[in-house]
C-alpha positions as CSV (number, residue, x, y, z in Angstrom):
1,X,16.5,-1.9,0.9
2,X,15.1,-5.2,-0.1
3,X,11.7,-6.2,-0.9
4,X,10.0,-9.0,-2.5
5,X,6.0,-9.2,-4.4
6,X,3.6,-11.3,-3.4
7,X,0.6,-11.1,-5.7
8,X,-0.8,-7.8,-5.0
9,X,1.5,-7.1,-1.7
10,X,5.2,-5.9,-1.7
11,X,6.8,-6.9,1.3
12,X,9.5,-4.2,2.0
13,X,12.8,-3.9,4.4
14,X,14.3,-0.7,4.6
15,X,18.1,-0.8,6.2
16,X,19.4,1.6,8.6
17,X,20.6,5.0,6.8
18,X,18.3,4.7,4.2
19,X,15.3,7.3,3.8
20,X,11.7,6.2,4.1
21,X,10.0,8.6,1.5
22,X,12.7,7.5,-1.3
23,X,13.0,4.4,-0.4
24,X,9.3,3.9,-1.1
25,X,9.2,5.9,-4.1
26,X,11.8,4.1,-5.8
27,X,10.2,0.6,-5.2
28,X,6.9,2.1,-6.5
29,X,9.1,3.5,-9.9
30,X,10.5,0.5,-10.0
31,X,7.0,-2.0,-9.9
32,X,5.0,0.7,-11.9
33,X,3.0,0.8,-8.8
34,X,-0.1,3.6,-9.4
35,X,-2.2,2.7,-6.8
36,X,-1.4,1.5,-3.3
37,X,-2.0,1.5,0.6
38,X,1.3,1.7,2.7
39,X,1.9,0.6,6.4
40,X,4.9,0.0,8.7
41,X,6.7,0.4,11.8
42,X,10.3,0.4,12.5
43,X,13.3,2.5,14.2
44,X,14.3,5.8,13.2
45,X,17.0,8.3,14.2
46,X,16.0,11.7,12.1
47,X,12.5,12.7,11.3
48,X,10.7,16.0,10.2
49,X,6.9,15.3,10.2
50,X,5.0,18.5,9.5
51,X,1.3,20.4,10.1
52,X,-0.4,21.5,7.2
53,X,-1.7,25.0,8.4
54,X,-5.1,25.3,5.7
55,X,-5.5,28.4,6.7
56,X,-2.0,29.1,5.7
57,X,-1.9,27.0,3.3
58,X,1.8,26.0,4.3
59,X,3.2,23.3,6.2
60,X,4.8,23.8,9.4
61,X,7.7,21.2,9.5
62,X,9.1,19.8,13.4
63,X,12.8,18.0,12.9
64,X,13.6,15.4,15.6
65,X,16.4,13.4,16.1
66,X,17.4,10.9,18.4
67,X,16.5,6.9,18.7
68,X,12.7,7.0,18.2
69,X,10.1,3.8,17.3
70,X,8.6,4.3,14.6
71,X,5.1,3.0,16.3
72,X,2.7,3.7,13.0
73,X,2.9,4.6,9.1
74,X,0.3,5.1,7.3
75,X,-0.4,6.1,3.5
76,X,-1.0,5.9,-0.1
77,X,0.4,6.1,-3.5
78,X,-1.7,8.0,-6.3
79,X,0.1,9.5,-9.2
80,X,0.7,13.2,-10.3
81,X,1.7,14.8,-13.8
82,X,2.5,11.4,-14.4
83,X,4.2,10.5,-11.9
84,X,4.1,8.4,-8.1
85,X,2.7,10.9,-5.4
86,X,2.9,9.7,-1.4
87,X,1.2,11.1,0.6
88,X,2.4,9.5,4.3
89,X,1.3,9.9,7.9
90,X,3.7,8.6,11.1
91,X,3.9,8.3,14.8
92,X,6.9,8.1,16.4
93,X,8.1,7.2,20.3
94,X,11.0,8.2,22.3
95,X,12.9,6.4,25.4
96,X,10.5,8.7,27.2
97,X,7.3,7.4,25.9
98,X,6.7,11.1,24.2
99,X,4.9,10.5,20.5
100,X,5.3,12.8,17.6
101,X,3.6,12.6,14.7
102,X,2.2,14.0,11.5
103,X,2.9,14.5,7.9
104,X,5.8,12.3,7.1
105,X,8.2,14.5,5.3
106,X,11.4,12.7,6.0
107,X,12.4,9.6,8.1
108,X,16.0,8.2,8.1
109,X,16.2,4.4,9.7
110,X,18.2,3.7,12.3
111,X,17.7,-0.4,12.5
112,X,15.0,-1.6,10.0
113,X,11.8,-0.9,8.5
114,X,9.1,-3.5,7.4
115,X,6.8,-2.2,5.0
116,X,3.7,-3.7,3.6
117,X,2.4,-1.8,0.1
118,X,-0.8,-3.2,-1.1
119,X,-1.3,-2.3,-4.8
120,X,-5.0,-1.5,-6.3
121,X,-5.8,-2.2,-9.5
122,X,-6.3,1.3,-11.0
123,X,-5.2,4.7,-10.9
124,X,-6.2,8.1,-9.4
125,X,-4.3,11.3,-10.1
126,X,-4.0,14.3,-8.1
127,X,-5.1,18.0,-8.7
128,X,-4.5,20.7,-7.0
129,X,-7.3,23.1,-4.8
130,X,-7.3,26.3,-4.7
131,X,-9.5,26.7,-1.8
132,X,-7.0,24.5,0.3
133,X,-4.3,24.4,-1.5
134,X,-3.8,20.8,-1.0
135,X,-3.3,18.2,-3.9
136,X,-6.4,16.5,-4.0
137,X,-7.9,13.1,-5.4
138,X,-8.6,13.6,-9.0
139,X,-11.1,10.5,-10.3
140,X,-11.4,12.0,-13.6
141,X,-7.6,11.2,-14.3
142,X,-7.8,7.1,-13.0
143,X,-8.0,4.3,-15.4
């Protein structure tokens, strides 16, 4: 992984056998980054993008492999307890033309990934609902 600022912008490649999700996180440790909008495309060879069931209140996590496009990511970084919380969503194509897609839990490249992060000045936390169970937006914790 390499990446390189450019004002408010880090520009991001992610090399083949590295993992998205960690990848990211680590440049956003590294850059103190609080606050951001993600988006890429690339090539990917293992995925598990995942459901979130409300109802439930669980994910229900799908695992492909196999040489896929990676055709759309989407996301943001907030910040939890203190730490950087993604929260990513991705499409990915086969040879076939058949597009998965959800909540990005894992992606593994396979030949690159270009990756635009677009800091925000500021700072929203996270909190957690009980009514969904999902970690929601806190504005009360941003600075």
């Amino acid at each position: 992984m390499e990446y390189k600022v450019f004002g408010s912008t880090l520009v991001a490649r992610i090399d083949r056998g590295e993992e998205i999700i960690a990848s990211v996180k680590n440049i956003c440790e590294k850059e103190n980054v609080k606050l951001a909008s993600i988006s890429a495309l690339g090539a990917v060879d293992h995925i598990q993008v995942g459901l979130y069931q409300v109802s439930e209140q669980k994910y229900s996590p799908n695992v492909f492999d196999g040489e896929m496009e990676m055709t759309s990511l989407t996301g943001n970084v907030t910040t939890k307890d203190g730490q950087v919380y993604l929260h990513m969503h991705a499409d990915f194509a086969d040879a076939e033309g058949h597009v998965f897609g959800g909540h990005l839990n894992e992606a593994v490249i396979s030949g690159t990934c270009e990756m635009f992060i677009q800091t925000i000045d500021g700072q929203i936390g996270r909190k957690h609902d009980d009514a969904t169970g999902l970690n929601l937006f806190d504005f009360t914790d941003n600075k």
